[in-house]
C-alpha positions in Angstrom: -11.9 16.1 -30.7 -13.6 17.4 -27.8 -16.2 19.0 -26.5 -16.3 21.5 -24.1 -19.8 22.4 -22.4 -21.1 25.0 -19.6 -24.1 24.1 -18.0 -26.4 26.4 -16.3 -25.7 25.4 -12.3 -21.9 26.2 -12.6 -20.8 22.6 -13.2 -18.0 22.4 -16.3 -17.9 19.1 -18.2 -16.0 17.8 -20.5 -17.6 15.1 -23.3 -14.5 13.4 -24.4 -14.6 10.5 -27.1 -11.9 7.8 -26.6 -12.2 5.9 -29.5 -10.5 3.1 -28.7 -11.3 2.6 -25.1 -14.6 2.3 -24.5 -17.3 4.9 -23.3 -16.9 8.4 -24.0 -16.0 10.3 -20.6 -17.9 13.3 -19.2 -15.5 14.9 -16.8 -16.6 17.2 -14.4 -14.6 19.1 -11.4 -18.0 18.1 -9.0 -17.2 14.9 -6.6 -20.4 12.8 -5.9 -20.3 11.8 -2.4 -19.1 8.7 -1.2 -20.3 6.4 2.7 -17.8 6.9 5.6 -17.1 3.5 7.3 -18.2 3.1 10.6 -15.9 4.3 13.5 -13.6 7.3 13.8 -12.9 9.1 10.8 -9.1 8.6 10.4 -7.8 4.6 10.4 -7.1 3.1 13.8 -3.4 3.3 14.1 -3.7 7.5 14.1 -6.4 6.9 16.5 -4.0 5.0 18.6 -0.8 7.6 18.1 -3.5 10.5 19.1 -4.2 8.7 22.9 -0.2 8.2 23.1 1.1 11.2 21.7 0.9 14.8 21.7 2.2 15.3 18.6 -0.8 13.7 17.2 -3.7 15.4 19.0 -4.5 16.8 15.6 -6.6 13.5 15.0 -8.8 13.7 17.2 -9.8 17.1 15.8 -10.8 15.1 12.2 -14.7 15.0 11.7 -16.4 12.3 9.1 -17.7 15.0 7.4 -14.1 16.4 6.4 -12.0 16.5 3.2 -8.9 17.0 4.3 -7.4 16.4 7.4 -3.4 17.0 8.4 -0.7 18.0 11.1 2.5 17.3 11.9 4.6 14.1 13.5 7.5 13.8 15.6 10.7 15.7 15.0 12.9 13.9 13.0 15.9 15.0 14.4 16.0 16.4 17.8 16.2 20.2 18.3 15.9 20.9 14.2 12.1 21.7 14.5 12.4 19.3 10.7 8.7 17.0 11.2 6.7 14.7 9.2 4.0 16.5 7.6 0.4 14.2 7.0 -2.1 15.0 4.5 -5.3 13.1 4.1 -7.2 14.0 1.6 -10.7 12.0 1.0 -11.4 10.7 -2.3 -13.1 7.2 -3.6 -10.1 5.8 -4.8 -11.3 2.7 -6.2 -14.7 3.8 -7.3 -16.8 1.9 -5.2 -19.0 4.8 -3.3 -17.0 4.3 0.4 -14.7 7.0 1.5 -10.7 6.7 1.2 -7.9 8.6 2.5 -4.8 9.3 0.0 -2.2 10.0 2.8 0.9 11.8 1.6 3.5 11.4 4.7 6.5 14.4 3.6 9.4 14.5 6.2 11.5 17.1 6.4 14.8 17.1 5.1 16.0 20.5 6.2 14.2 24.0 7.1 13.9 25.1 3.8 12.0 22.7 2.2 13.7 20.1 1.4 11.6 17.2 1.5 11.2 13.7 0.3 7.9 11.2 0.9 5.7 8.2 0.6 1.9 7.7 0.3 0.0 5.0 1.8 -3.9 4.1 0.7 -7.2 3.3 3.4 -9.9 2.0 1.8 -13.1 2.6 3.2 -14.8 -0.7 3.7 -18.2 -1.8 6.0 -16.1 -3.4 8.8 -13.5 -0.4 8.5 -10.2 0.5 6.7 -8.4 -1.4 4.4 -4.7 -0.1 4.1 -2.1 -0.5 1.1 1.3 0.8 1.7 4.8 0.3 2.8 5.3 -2.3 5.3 5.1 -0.2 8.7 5.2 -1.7 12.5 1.3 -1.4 13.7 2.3 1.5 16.7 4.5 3.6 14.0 3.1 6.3 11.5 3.3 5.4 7.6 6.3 7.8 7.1 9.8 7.2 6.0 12.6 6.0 8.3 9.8 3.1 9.8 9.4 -0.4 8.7 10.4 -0.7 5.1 9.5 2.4 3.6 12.9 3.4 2.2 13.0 -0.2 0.7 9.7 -0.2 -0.4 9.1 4.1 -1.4 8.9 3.2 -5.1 5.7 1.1 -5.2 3.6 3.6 -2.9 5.0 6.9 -4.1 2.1 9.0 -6.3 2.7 12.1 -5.8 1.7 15.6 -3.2 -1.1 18.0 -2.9 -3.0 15.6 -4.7 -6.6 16.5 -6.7 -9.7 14.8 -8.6 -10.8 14.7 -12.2 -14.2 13.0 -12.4 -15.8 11.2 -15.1 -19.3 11.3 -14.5 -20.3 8.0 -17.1 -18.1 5.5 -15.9 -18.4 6.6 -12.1 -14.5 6.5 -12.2 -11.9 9.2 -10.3 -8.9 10.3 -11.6 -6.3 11.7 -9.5 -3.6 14.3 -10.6 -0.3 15.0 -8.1 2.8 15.9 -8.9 6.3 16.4 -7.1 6.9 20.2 -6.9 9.6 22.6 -5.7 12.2 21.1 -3.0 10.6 17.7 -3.2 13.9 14.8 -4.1 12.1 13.3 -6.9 10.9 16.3 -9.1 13.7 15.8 -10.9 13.6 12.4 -11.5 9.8 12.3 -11.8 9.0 15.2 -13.5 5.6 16.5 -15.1 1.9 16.0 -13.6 0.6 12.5 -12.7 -2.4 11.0 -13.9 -3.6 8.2 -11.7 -6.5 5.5 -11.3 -7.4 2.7 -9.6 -5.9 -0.5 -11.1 -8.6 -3.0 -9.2 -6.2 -6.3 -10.4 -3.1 -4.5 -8.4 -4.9 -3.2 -5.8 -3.4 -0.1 -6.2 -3.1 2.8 -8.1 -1.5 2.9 -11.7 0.2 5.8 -13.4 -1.3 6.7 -17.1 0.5 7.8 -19.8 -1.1 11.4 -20.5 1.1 11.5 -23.8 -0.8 9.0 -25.8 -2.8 10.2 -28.0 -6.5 9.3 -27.9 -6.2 7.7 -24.4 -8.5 8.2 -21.6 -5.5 9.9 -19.4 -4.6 12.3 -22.2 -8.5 13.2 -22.1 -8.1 13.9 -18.3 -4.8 16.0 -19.0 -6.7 17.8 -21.5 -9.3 18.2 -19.4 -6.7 19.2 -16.4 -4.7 22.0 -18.5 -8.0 23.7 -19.2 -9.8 23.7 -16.2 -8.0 22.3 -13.2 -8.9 19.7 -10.5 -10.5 19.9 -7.9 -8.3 19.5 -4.5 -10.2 17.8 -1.3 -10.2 19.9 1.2 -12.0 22.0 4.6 -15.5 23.0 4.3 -14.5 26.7 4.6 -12.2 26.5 1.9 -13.1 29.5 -0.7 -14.1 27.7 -4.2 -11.1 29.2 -5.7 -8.3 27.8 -3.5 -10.1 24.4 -3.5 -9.1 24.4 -7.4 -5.7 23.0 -9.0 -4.6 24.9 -11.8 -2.2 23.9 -14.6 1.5 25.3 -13.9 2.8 25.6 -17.5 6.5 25.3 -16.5 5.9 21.7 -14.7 5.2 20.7 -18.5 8.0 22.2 -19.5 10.4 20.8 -17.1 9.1 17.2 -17.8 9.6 17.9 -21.8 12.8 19.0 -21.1 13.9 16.1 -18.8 12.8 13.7 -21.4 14.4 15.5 -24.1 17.9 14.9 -22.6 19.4 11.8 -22.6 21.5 12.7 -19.3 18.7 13.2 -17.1 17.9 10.8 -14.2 14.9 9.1 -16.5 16.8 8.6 -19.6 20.4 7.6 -18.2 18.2 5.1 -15.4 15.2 4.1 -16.6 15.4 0.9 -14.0 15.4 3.6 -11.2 12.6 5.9 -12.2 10.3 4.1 -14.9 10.8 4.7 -18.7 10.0 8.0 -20.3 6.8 7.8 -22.3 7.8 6.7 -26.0 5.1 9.0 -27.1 6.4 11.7 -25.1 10.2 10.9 -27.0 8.4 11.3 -30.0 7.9 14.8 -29.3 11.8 15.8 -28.9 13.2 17.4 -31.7 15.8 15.4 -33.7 
């Protein structure tokens, strides 16, 4: 069971026992602050696409102090006004006190929305950034179409509008995304995404929310009572800066994994297997 408490200076925490994972987690929507590298505040490529192109100039408008920094690419087909669009958002991703960007590329499929993505990782280290992605040419942006991103989109795709769960005794971020409205995958990656760093893949590693008693259904618990907290501008009201639970993305997923047509259940080797603990939920 868990406990919910309210301390006096705003600050909402959860103390959540996992029984058979270790430490009991205090979550909390506060984000302790973590060391820029040295340098400019986005990695060195942007820096390089910002001196060459116009489309870019946003980057050199990006401050160390910021949360979130974004703008659009080039035009991904001539004359359709249809653009890449970039989100960083700054989180520790691997817990280690240095900054990170979570970069969420989404190009444009048509003018209403349509979209499909990628994400690539820069870890904050002393000497600079440290990137994990999709293999991209060094003078080309980490979107699809460059490199091998289409070949490679599976192993760096987490999830948009991403936002933080932190647990407070193990020093350890949790991120929560999903694929909304208009976005390819929703339907074949349904539901909210729990995420941590995995430090022996070097990368981040989907949780399985539906387990009982595991850390990531403590987050989602956590999550579906009182949001996450979404990196972003300093003028940001405190209410717009929160992630709230969206009922009917549950729903959808439940649904999805209830059906044995639907992209998970009918190709499992496409989109990963639905949670067995999740299954055990459908009615028979």
């Amino acid at each position: 069971m868990k406990k919910i408490c309210l301390f006096a200076n705003g600050l909402i925490l959860a103390t959540a026992t996992a029984t058979a994972q270790g430490a009991s987690m205090q979550l909390t929507l506060d984000m302790p602050d973590c060391r820029m590298p040295p340098g400019k505040p986005l990695p060195d490529k942007y820096q390089a696409l910002a001196r060459k192109e116009k489309e870019f100039a946003w980057v050199r408008d990006a401050k160390p102090g910021d949360h979130a920094v974004n703008g659009n690419g080039w035009e991904r087909i001539d004359g359709a006004s249809n653009h890449t669009w970039f989100a960083f958002s700054k989180i520790d991703l691997d817990n280690d006190g240095m900054c990170d960007w979570y970069l969420h590329a989404a190009s444009a499929l048509s003018s209403e929305g349509d979209r499909d993505s990628i994400n690539t990782l820069y870890l904050g280290r002393k000497n600079g950034w440290l990137r994990v992605g999709a293999t991209v040419p060094a003078n080309k942006p980490d979107e699809l179409g460059f490199g091998k991103t289409n070949e490679q989109q599976a192993h760096y795709l987490f999830g948009e509008e991403v936002s933080v769960i932190h647990d407070a005794t193990n020093r350890v971020n949790y991120l929560v995304s999903a694929f909304y409205n208009r976005h390819v995958r929703r339907d074949s990656l349904p539901g909210y995404r729990i995420l941590a760093w995995d430090a022996g893949r070097q990368s981040l590693r989907l949780l399985d929310k539906w387990e009982p008693g595991s850390k990531a259904a403590e987050v989602y618990a956590f999550f579906k009572a009182h949001g996450a907290r979404i990196p972003s501008a300093k003028d940001t009201a405190p209410e717009d800066a929160l992630d709230r639970f969206d009922h009917e993305i549950e729903e959808d997923e439940i649904a999805q994994a209830c059906n044995p047509d639907s992209p998970q259940r009918s190709s499992p080797e496409l989109y990963g297997a639905v949670s067995r603990h999740l299954l055990a939920r459908c009615k028979r």
